[in-house]
C-alpha positions in Angstrom: -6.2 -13.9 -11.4 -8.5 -13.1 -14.5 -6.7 -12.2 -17.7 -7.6 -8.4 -17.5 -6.2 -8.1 -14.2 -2.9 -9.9 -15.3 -3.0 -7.5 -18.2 -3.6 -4.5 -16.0 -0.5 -5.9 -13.4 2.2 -6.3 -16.0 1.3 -2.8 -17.7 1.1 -1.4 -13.9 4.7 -2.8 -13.2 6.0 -1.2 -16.1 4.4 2.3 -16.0 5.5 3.5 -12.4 4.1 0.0 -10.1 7.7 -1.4 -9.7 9.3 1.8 -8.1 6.7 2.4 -6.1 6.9 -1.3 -4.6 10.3 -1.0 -4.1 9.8 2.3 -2.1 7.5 -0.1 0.3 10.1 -2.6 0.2 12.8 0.3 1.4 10.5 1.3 4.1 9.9 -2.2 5.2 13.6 -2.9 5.7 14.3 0.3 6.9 11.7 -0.5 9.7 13.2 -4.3 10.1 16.8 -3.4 11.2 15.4 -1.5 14.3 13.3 -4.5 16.5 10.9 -1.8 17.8 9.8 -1.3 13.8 9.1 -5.3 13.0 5.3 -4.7 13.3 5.8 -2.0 10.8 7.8 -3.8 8.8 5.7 -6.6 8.5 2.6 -4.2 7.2 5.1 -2.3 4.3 5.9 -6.3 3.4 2.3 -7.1 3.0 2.1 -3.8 1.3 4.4 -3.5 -1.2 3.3 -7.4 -2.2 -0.1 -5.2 -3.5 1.3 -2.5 -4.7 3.3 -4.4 -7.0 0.3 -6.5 -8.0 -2.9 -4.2 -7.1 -5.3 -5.0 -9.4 -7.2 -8.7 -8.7 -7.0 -7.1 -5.0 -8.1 -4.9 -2.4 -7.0 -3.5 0.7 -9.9 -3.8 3.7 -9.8 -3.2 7.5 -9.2 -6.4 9.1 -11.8 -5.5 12.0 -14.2 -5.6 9.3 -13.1 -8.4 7.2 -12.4 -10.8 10.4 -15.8 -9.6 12.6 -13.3 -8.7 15.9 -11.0 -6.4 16.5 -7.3 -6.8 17.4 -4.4 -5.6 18.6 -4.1 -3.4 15.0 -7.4 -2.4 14.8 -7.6 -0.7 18.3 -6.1 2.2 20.0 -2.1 0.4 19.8 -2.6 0.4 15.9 -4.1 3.8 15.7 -1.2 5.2 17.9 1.1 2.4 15.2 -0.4 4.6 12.3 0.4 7.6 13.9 3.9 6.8 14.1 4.0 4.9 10.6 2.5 8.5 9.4 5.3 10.4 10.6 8.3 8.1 10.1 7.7 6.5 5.9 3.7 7.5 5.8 4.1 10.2 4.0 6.9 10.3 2.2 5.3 7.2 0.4 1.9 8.7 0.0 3.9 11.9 -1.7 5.3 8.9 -4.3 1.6 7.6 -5.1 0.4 11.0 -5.2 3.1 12.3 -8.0 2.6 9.2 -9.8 -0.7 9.4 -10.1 -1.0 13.0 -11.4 1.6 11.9 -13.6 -0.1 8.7 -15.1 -3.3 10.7 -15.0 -1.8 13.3 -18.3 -3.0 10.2 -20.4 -6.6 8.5 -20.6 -5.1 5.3 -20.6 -3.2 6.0 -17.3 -6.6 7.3 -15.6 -6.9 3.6 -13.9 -3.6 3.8 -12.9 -3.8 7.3 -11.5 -6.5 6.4 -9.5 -5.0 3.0 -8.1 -1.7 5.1 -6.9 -4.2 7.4 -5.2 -5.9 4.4 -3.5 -2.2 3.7 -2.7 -1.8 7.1 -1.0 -4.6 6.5 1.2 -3.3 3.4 2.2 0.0 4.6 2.7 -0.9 7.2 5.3 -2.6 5.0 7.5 -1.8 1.0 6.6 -1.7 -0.8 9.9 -5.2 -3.4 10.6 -5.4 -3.5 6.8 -5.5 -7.0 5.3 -5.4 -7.4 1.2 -7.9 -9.9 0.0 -8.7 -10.8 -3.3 -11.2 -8.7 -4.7 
């Protein structure tokens, strides 16, 4: 991780990053304690690992980043967003989405704004996303 990213990271966590990770981390346990919500679970894990540390990363389909599609890259995970969507989806996007019109008041919180809204997108719809370094 370059020096500016760290940077960005640590003021991320301290300016609205850390709640917002531990809203994924909610969701993801939320989702573990039923077995029919592990595969869920497992994506708000992955998740909330990038929101707490976004910049330095990026989120990409994992059809397009592996060449194939699979099981959450088809029909099951669009039918797996759907549900995601309506069970944690977007009560987490509504989180990104308030936090980012709050960081964006300040020109300094402009990059941050914009990475919750990145967030948001990724919180409506996050299964067959992969995060790989960017």
């Amino acid at each position: 991780m370059s020096p500016v990213s760290l940077l960005l990271n640590v003021l991320w966590i301290v300016l609205g990053g850390a709640w917002m990770a531990f809203g994924w981390l909610v969701a993801a346990v939320i989702m573990a304690i039923t077995i029919v919500g592990i595969p869920w679970a497992r994506a708000a894990f992955n998740i909330a690992s990038y929101t707490l540390f976004p910049f330095g990363s990026r989120a990409v389909s994992r059809a397009v980043y592996t060449g194939q599609e699979d099981v959450g890259t088809g029909p099951l995970g669009v039918i797996g967003n759907i549900i995601w969507l309506v069970l944690a989806g977007w009560w987490l996007a509504l989180g990104h989405v308030i936090t980012a019109v709050v960081m964006a008041v300040t020109i300094i919180g402009i990059p941050f704004a914009w990475a919750h809204l990145k967030l948001a997108g990724i919180a409506l719809w996050p299964i067959g996303k992969v995060i790989v370094p960017a």
